[in-house]
N, CA, C and O of each residue as an XYZ file, in Angstrom:
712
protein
N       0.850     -1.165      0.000
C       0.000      0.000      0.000
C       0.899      1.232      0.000
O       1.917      1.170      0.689
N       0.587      2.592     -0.845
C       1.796      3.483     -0.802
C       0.615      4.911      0.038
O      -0.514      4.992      0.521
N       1.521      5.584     -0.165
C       0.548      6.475      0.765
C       0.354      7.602      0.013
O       1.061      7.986     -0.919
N      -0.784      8.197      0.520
C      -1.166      8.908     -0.503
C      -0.791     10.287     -0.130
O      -0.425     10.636      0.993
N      -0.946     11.228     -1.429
C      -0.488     12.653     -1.444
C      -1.279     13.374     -0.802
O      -2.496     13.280     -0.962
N      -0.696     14.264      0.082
C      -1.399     15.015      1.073
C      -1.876     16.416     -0.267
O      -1.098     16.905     -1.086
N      -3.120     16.701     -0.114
C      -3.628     18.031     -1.136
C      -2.948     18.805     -0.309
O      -2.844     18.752      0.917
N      -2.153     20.074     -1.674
C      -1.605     21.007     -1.430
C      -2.628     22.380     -0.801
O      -3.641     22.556     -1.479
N      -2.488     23.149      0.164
C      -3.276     24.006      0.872
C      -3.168     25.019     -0.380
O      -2.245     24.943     -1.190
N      -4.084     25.867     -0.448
C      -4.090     27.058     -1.138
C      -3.932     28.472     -0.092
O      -4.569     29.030      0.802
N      -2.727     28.621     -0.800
C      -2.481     30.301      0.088
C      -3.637     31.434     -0.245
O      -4.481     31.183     -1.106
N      -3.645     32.489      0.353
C      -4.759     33.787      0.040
C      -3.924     33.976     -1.298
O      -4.482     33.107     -1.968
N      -2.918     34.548     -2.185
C      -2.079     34.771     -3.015
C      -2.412     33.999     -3.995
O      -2.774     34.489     -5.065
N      -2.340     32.541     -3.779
C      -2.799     31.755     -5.153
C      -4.578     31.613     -4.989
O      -5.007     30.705     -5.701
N      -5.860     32.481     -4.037
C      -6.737     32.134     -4.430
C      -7.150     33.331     -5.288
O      -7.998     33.248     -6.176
N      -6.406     34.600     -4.919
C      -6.679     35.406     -5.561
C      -6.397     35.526     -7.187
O      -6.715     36.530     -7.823
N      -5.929     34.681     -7.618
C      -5.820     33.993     -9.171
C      -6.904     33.608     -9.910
O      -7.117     33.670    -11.121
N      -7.777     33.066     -8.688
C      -8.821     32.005     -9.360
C     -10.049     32.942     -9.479
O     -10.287     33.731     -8.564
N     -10.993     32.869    -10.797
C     -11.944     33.691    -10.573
C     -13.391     33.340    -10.229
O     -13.862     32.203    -10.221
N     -13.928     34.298     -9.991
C     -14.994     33.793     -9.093
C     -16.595     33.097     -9.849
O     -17.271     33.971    -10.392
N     -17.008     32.103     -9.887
C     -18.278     31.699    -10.455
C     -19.023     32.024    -10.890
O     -19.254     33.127    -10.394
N     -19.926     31.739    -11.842
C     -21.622     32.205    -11.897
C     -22.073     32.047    -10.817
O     -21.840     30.937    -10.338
N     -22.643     32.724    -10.215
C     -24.174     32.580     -9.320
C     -23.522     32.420     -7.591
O     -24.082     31.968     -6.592
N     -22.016     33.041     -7.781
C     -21.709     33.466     -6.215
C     -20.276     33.447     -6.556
O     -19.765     33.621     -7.662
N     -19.484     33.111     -4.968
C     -18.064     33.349     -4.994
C     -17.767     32.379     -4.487
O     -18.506     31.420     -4.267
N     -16.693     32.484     -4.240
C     -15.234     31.463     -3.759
C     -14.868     32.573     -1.992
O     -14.566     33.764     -1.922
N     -15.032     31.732     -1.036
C     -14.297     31.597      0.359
C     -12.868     30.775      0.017
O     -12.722     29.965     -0.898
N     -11.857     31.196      0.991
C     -11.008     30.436      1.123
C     -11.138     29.935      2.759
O     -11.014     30.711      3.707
N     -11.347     28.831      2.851
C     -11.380     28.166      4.071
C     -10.384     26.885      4.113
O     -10.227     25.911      3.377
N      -9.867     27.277      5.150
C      -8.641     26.136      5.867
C      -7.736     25.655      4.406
O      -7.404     24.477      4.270
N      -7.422     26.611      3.454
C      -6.561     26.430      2.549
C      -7.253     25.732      1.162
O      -6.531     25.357      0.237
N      -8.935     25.583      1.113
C     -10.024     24.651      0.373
C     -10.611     25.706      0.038
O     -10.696     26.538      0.941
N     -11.165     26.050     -1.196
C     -11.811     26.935     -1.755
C     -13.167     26.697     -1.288
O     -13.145     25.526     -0.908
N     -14.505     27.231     -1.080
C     -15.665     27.131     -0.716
C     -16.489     28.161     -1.739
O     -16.080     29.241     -2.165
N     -17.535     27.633     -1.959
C     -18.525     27.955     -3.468
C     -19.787     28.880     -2.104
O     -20.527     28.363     -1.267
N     -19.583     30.081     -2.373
C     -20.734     30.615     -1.665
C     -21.554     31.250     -2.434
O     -21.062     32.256     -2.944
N     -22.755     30.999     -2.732
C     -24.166     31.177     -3.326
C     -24.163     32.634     -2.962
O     -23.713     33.088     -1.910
N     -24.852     33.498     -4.190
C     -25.187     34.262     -3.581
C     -26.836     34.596     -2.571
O     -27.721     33.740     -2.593
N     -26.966     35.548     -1.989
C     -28.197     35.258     -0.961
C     -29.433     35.342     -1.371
O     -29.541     35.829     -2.497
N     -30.244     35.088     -0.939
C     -31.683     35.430     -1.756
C     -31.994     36.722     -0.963
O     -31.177     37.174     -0.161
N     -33.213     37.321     -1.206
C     -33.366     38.359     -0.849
C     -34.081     38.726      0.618
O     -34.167     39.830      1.156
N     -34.562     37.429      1.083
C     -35.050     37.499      2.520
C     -33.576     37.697      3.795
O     -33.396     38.539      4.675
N     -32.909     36.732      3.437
C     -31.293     36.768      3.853
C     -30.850     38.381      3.993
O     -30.373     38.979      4.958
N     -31.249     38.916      2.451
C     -30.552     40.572      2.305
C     -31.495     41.315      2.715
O     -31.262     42.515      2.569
N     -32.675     41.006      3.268
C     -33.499     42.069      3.855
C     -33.055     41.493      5.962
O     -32.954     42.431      6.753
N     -32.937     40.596      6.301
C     -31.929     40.500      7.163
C     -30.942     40.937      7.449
O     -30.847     41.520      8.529
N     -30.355     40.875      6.991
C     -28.784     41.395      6.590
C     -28.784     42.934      6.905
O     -28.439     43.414      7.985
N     -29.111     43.462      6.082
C     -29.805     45.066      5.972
C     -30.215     45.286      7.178
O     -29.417     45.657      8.039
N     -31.366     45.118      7.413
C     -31.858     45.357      8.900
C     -31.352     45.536     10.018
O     -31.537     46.504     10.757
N     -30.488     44.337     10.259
C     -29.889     43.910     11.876
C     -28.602     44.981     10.940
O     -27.867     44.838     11.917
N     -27.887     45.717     10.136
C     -26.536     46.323      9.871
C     -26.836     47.749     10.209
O     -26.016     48.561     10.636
N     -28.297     47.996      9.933
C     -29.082     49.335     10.260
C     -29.092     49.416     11.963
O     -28.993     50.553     12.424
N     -29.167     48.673     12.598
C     -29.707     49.026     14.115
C     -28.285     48.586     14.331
O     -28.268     49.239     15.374
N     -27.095     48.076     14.289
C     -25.833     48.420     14.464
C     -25.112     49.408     14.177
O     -24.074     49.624     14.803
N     -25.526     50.184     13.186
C     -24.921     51.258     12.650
C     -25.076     52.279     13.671
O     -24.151     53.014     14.015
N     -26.702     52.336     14.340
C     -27.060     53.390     15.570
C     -26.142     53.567     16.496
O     -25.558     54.540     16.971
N     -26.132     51.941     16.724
C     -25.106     51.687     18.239
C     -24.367     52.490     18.067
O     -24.548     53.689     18.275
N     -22.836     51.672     17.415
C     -21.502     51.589     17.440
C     -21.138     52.691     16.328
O     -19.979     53.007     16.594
N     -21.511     53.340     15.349
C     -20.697     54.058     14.385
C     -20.005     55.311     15.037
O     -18.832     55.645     14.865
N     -20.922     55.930     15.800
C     -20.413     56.662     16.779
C     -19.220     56.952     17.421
O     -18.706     58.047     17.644
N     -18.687     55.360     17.806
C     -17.632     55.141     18.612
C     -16.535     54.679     17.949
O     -15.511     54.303     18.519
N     -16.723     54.690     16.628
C     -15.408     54.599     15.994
C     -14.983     53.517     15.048
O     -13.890     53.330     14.512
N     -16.785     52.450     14.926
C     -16.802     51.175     14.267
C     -17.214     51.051     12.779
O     -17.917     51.935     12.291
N     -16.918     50.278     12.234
C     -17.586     50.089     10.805
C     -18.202     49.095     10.648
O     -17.761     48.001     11.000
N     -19.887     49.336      9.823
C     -20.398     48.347      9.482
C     -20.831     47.782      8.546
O     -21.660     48.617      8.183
N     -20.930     46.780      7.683
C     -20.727     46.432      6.375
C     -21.368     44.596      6.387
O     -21.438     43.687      7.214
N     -21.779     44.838      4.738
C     -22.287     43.188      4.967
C     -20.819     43.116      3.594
O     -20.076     43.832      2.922
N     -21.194     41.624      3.901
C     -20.235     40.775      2.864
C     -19.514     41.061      3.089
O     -19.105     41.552      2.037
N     -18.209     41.338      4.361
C     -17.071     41.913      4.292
C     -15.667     40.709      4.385
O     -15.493     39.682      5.042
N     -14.966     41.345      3.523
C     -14.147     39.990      3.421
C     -12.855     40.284      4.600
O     -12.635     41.457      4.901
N     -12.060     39.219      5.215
C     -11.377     39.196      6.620
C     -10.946     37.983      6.328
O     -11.531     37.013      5.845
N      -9.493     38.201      6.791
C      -8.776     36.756      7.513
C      -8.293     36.420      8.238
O      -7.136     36.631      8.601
N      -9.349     35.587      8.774
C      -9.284     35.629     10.604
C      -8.072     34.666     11.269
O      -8.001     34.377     12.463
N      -7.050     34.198     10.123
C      -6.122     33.057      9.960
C      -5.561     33.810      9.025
O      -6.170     34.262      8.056
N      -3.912     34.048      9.364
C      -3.016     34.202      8.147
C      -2.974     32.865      7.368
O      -3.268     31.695      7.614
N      -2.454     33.593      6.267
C      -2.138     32.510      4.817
C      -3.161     31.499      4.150
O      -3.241     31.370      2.928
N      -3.959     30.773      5.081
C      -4.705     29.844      3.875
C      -6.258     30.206      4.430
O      -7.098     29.313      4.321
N      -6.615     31.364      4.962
C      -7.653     31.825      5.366
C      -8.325     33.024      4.627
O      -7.388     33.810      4.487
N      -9.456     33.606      4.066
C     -10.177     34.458      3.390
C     -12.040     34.290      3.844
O     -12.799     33.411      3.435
N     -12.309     35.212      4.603
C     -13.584     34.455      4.882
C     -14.535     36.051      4.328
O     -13.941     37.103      4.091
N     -16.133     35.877      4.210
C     -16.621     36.747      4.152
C     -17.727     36.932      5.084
O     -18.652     36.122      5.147
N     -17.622     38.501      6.174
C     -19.147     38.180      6.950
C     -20.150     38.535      6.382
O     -20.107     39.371      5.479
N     -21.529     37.837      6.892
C     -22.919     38.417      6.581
C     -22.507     40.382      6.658
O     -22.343     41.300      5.854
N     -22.496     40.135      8.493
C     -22.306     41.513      8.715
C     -20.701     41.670      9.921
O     -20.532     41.338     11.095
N     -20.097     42.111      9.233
C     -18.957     42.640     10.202
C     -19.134     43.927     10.705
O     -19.821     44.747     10.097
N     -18.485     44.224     11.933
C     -18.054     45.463     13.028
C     -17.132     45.416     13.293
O     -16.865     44.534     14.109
N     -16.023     46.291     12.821
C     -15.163     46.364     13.369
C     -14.460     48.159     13.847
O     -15.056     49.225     14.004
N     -13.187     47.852     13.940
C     -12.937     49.324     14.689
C     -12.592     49.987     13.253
O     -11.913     49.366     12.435
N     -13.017     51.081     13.033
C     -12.563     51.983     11.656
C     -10.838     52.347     11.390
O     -10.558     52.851     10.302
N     -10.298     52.221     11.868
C      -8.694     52.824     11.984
C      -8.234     51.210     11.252
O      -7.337     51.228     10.409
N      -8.851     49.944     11.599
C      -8.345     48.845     11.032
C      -8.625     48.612      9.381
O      -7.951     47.803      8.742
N      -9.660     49.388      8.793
C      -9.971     49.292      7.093
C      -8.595     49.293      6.172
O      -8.082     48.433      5.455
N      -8.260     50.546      6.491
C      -7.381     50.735      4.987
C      -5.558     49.854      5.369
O      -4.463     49.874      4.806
N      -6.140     49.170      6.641
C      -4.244     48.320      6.882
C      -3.961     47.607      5.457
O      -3.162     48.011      4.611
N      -4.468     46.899      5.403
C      -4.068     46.168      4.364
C      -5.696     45.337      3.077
O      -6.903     45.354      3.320
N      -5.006     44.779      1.899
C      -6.342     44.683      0.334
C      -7.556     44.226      1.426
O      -8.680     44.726      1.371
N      -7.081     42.974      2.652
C      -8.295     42.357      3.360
C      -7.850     42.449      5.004
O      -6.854     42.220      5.690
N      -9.074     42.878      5.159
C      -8.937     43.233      6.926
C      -8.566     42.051      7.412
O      -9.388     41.135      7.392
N      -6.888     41.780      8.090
C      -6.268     41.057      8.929
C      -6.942     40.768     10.394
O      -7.107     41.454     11.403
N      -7.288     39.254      9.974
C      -7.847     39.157     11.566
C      -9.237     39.537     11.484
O      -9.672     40.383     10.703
N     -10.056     38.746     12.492
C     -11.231     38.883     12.792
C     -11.691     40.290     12.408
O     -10.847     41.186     12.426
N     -12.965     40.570     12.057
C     -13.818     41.665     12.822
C     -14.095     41.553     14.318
O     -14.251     40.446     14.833
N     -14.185     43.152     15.315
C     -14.161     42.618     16.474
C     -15.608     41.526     16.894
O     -15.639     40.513     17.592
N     -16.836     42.323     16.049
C     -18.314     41.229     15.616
C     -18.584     41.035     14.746
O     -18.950     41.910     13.962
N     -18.516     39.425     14.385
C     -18.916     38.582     13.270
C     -20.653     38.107     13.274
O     -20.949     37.140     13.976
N     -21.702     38.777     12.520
C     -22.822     38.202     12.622
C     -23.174     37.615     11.192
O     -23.093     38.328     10.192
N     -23.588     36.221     11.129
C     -23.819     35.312     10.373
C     -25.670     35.175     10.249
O     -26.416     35.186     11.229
N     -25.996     35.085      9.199
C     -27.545     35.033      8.855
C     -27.341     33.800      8.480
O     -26.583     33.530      7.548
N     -28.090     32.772      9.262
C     -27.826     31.536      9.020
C     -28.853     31.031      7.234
O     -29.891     31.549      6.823
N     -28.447     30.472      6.913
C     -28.925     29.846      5.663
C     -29.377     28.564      5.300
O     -28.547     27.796      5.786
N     -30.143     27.984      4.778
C     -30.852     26.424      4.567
C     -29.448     25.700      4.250
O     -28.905     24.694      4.709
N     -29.144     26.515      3.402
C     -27.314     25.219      3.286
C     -27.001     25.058      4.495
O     -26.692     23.907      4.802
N     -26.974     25.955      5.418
C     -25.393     25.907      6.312
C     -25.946     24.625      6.736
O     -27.074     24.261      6.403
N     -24.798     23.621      7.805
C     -25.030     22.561      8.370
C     -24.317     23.422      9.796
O     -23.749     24.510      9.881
N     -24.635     22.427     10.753
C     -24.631     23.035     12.445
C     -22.924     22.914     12.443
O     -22.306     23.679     13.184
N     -22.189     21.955     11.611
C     -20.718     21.713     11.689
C     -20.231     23.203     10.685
O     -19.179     23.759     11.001
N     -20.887     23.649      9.749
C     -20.393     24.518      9.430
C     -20.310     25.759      9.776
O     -19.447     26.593      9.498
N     -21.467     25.860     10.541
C     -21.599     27.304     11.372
C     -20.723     27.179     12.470
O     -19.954     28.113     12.695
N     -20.709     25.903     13.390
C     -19.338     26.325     13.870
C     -18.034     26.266     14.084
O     -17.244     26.517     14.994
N     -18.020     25.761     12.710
C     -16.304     25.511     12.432
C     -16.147     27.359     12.028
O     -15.299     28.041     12.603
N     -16.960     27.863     11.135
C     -17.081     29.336     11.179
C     -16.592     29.941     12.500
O     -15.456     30.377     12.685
N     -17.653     29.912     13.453
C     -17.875     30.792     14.864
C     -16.507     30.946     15.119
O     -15.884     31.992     15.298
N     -15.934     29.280     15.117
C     -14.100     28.975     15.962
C     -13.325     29.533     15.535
O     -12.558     30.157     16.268
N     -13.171     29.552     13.956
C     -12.348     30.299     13.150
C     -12.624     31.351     12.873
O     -11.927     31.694     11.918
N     -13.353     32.194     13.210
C     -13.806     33.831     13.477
C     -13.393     33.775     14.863
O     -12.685     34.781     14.929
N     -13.376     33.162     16.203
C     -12.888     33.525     17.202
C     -11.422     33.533     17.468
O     -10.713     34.235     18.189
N     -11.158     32.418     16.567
C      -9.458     32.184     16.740
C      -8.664     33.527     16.139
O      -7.496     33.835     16.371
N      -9.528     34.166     15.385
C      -8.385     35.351     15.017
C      -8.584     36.120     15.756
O      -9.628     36.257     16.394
N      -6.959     37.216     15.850
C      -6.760     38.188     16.272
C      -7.734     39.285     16.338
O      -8.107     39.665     15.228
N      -8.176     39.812     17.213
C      -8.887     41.196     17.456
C     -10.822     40.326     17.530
O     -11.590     41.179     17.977
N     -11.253     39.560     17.347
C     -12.791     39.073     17.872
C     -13.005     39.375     19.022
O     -12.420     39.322     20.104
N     -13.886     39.686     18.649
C     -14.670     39.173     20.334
C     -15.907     38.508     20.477
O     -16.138     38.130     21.625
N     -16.791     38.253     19.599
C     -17.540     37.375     19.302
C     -18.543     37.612     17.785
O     -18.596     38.527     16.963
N     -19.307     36.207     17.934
C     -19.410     35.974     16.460
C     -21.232     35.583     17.286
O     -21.528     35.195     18.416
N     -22.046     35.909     16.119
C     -23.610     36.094     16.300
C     -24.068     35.180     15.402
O     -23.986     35.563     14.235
N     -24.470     34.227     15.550
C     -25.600     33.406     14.550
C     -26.835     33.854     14.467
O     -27.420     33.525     15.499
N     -27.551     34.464     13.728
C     -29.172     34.688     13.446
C     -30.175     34.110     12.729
O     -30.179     34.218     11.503
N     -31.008     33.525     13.296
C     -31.433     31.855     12.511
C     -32.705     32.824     12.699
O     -33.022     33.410     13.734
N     -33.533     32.861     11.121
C     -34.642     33.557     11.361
C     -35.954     32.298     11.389
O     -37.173     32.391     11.246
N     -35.373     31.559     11.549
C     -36.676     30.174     11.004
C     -36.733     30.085     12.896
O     -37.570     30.909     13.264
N     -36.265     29.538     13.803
C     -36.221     29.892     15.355
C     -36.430     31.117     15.474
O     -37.252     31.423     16.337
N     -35.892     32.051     14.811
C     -36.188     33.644     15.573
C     -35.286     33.179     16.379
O     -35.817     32.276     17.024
N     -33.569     33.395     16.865
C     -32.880     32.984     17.699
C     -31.623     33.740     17.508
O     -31.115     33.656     16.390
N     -30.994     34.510     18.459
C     -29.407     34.942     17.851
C     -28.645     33.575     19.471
O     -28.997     33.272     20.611
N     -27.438     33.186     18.443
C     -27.007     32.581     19.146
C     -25.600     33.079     19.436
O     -24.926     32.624     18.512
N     -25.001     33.609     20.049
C     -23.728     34.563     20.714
C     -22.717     33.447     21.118
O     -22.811     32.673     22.070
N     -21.559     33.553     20.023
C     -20.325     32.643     20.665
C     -19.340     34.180     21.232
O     -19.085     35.197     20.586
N     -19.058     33.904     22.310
C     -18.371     34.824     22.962
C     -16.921     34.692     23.331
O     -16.772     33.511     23.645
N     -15.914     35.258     23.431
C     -14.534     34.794     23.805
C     -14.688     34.918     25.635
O     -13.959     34.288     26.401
N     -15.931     35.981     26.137
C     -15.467     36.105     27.349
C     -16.231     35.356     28.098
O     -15.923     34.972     29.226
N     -17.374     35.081     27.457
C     -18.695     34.844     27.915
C     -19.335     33.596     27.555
O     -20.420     33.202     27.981
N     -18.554     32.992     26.715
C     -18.737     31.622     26.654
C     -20.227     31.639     25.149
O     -20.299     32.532     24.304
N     -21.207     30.408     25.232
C     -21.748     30.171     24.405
C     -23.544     30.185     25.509
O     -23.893     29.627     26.549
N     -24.524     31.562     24.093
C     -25.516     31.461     24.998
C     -26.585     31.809     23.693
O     -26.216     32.381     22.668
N     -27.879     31.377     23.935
C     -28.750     31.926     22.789
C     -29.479     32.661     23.543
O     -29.483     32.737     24.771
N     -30.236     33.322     22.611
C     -31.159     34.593     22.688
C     -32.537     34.567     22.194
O     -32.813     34.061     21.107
N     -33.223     34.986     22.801
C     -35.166     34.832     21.897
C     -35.629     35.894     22.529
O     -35.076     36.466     23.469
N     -36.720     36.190     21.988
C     -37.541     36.606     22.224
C     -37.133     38.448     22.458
O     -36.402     39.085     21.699
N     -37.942     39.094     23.892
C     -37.432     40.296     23.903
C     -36.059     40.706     24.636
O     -35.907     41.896     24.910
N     -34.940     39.677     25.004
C     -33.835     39.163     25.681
C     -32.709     39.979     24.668
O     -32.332     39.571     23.570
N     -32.311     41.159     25.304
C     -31.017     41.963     24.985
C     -30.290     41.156     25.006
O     -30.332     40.298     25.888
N     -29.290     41.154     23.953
C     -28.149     41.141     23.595
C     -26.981     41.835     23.658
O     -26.600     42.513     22.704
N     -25.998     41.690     25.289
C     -24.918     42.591     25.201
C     -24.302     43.021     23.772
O     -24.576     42.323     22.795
N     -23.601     43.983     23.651
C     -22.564     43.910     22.405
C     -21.195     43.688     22.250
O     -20.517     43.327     21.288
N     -20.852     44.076     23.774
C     -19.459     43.438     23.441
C     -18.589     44.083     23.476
O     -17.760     44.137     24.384
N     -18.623     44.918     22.131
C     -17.642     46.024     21.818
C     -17.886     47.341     22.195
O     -16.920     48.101     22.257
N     -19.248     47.841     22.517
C     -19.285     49.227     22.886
C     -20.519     48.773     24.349
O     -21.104     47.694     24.255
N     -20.781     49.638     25.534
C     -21.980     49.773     25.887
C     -22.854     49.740     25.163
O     -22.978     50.433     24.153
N     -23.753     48.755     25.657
C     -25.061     49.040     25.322
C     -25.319     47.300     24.863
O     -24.453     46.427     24.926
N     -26.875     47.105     24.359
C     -27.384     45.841     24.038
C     -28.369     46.085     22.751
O     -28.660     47.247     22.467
N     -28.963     44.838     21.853
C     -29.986     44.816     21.043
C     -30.652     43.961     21.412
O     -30.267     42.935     21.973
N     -31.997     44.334     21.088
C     -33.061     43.187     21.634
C     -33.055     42.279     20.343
O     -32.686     42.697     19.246
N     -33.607     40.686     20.638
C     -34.092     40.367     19.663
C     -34.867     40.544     18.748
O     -34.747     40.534     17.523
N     -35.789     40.731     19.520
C     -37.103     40.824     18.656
C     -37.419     42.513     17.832
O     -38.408     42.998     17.282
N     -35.801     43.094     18.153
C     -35.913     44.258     17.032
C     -35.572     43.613     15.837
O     -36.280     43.533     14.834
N     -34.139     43.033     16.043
C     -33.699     42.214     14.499
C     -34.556     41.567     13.903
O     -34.215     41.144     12.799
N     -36.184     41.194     14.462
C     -36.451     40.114     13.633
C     -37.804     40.852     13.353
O     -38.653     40.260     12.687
N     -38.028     42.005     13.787
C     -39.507     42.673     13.551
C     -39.224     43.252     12.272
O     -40.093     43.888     11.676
């Protein structure tokens, strides 16, 4: 029996070569290219919404907020994109893709995702530099589920604030989902 060839990882450098699909894009995850669909429009009226009542919070204090934002929360074979990122404004123009986490990663969960993929996501949005936590928003539960670096792992319903983390203050659920 001989052994077999380990697949070569793809760096950020050689994915930026490859171009991107009909009918969505290319993630680079754990050095494996990933085919991301683009969203339908309930997703982008989500999306929109919960980026609007963040913008109130935090823009104020010095944050940026943005959907689809691309980050690599892992040097070299890492490229990820959030639903909605927050991060601190002074970190944009460092470098082509914001190094390292956003300090909040919120994810609009999707009929594809599987529960292993959302949180192999969450881990690898927490493992990078500068996170502080990552938000799942499952609109079929009505549920934000908060992976936290300080605070561990907790869900949310109903009219149940949601610390933020990064600035004073909280969001209720049941604003994001009204």
């Amino acid at each position: 029996m001989s052994a077999q060839p380990i697949a070569k990882l793809l760096t950020v450098e050689e994915y930026e070569q490859i171009p991107n699909p009909p009918g969505g894009h290319y993630e680079l995850r754990h050095g494996e290219l990933a085919f991301v669909s683009y969203p339908v429009i309930e997703h982008k009226v989500l999306q929109r919404h919960t980026r609007k009542l963040l913008e109130a919070l935090v823009e104020a204090r010095g944050f940026v907020v943005d959907t689809e934002y691309p980050y690599r929360p892992l040097p070299e074979n890492e490229l990820w994109s959030a639903d909605i990122a927050c991060f601190t404004a002074s970190r944009e123009h460092l470098a082509r893709w914001l190094a390292g986490s956003p300090e909040l990663v919120i994810e609009v969960r999707s009929p594809s995702n599987t529960k292993t993929e959302l949180l192999d996501r969450a881990m690898t949005t927490l493992a990078g530099a500068w996170s502080i936590a990552f938000w799942l928003v499952d609109s079929k539960t009505r549920t934000v589920t908060v992976y936290s670096k300080a605070n561990g792992v907790r869900v949310y319903q109903g009219d149940e604030q949601i610390p933020l983390e990064i600035v004073p203050g909280s969001l209720r659920v049941s604003e994001i989902f009204a």
